[in-house]
PLY file of the C-alpha trace (Angstrom):
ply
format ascii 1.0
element vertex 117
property float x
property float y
property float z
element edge 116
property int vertex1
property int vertex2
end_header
-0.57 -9.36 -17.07
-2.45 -7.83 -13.98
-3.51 -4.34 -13.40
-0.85 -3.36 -11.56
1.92 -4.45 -14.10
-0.20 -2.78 -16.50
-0.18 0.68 -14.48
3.78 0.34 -14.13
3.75 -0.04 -18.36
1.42 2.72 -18.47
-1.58 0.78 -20.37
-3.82 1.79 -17.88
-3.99 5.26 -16.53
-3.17 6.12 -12.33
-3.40 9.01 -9.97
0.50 9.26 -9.83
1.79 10.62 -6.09
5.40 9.13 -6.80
7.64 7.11 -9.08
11.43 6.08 -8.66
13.04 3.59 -11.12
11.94 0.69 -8.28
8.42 1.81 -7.17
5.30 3.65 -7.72
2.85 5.25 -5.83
-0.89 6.36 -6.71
-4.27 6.93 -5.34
-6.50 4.01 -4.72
-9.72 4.07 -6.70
-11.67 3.34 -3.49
-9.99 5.25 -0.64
-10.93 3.85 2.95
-9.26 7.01 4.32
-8.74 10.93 3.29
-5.18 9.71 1.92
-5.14 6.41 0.67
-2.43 5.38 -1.63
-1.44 2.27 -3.24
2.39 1.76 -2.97
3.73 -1.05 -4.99
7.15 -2.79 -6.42
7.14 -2.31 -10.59
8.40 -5.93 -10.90
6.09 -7.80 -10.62
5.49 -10.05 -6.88
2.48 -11.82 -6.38
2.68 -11.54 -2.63
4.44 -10.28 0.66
5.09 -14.22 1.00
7.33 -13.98 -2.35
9.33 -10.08 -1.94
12.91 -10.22 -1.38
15.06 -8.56 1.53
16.25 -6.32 -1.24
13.34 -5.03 -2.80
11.45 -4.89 1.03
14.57 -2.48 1.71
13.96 -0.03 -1.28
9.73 -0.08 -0.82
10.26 0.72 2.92
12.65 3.80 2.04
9.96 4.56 -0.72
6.81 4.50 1.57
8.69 7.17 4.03
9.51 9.42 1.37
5.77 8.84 0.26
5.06 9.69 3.79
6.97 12.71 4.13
5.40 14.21 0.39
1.99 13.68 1.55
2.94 15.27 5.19
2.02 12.02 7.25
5.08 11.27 8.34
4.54 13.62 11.41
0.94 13.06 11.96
1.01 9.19 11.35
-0.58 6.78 8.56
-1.83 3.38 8.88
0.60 0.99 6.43
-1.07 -2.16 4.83
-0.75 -5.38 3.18
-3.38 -8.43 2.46
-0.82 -11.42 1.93
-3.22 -14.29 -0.31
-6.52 -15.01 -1.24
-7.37 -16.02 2.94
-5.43 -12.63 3.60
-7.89 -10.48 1.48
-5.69 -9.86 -1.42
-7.33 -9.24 -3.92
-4.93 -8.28 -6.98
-1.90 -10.56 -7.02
0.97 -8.40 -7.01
2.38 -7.25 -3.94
0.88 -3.68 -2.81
1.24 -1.68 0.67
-2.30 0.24 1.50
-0.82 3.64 2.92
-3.94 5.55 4.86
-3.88 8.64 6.15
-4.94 12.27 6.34
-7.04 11.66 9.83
-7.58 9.56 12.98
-7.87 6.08 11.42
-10.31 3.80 13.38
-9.75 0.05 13.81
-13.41 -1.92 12.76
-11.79 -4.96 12.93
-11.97 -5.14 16.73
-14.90 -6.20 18.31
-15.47 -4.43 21.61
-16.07 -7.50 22.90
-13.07 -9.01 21.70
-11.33 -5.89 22.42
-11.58 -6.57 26.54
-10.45 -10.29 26.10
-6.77 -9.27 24.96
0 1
1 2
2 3
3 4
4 5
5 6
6 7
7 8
8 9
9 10
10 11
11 12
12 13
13 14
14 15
15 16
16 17
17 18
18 19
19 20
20 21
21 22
22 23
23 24
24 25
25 26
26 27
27 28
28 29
29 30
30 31
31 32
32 33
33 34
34 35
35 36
36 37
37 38
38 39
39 40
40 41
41 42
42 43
43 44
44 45
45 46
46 47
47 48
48 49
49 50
50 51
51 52
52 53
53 54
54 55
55 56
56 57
57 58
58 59
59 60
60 61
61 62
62 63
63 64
64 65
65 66
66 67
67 68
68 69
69 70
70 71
71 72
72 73
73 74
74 75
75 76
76 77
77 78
78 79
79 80
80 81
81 82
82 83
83 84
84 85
85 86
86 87
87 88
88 89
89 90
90 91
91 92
92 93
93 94
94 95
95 96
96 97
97 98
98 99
99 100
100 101
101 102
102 103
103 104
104 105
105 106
106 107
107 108
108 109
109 110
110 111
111 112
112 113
113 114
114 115
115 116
């Protein structure tokens, strides 16, 4: 059983923000951003590659009403997933990285590479 699924079963303590019946939603032990929040299906889906329609449908209504608790559905938020190992996923069960609170930078850009697009 991974982490996650072990969260959703409530082995394994969280920083709650939000739960429905579907999803739940709860602070990231490392936050990359003033808000960072993990936002993730309770059945267990090793990957965006592997979600259905259906349960993509109920996790994006989820992550807005995330967004509009935390107050960054006005201001904006950054919305993430790593799909695979080559992706940079590292637990394997599908999870949406929702950053916010601030002006997010992007350090994946190289200036450089930046002027070539």
């Amino acid at each position: 059983m991974c982490i996650f699924c072990k969260i959703v079963n409530k082995e394994i303590p969280a920083n709650l923000e939000a739960e429905n019946e579907h999803f739940m939603a709860f602070h990231d032990l490392y936050p990359k951003a003033p808000i960072h929040i993990l936002i993730i299906p309770k059945v267990h889906v090793d990957c965006f590659q592997n979600v259905t329609p259906e349960t993509m449908a109920g996790l994006t209504t989820f992550a807005q009403e995330v967004a509009e608790k935390l107050g960054l559905a006005e201001t904006g938020y950054r919305l993430i997933t790593n799909n695979g190992s080559d992706g940079g996923q590292e637990i394997h069960h599908l999870h949406f990285h929702m950053l916010g609170g601030g002006r997010l930078k992007w350090d994946h850009l190289h200036e450089d590479t930046h002027k070539s697009i």
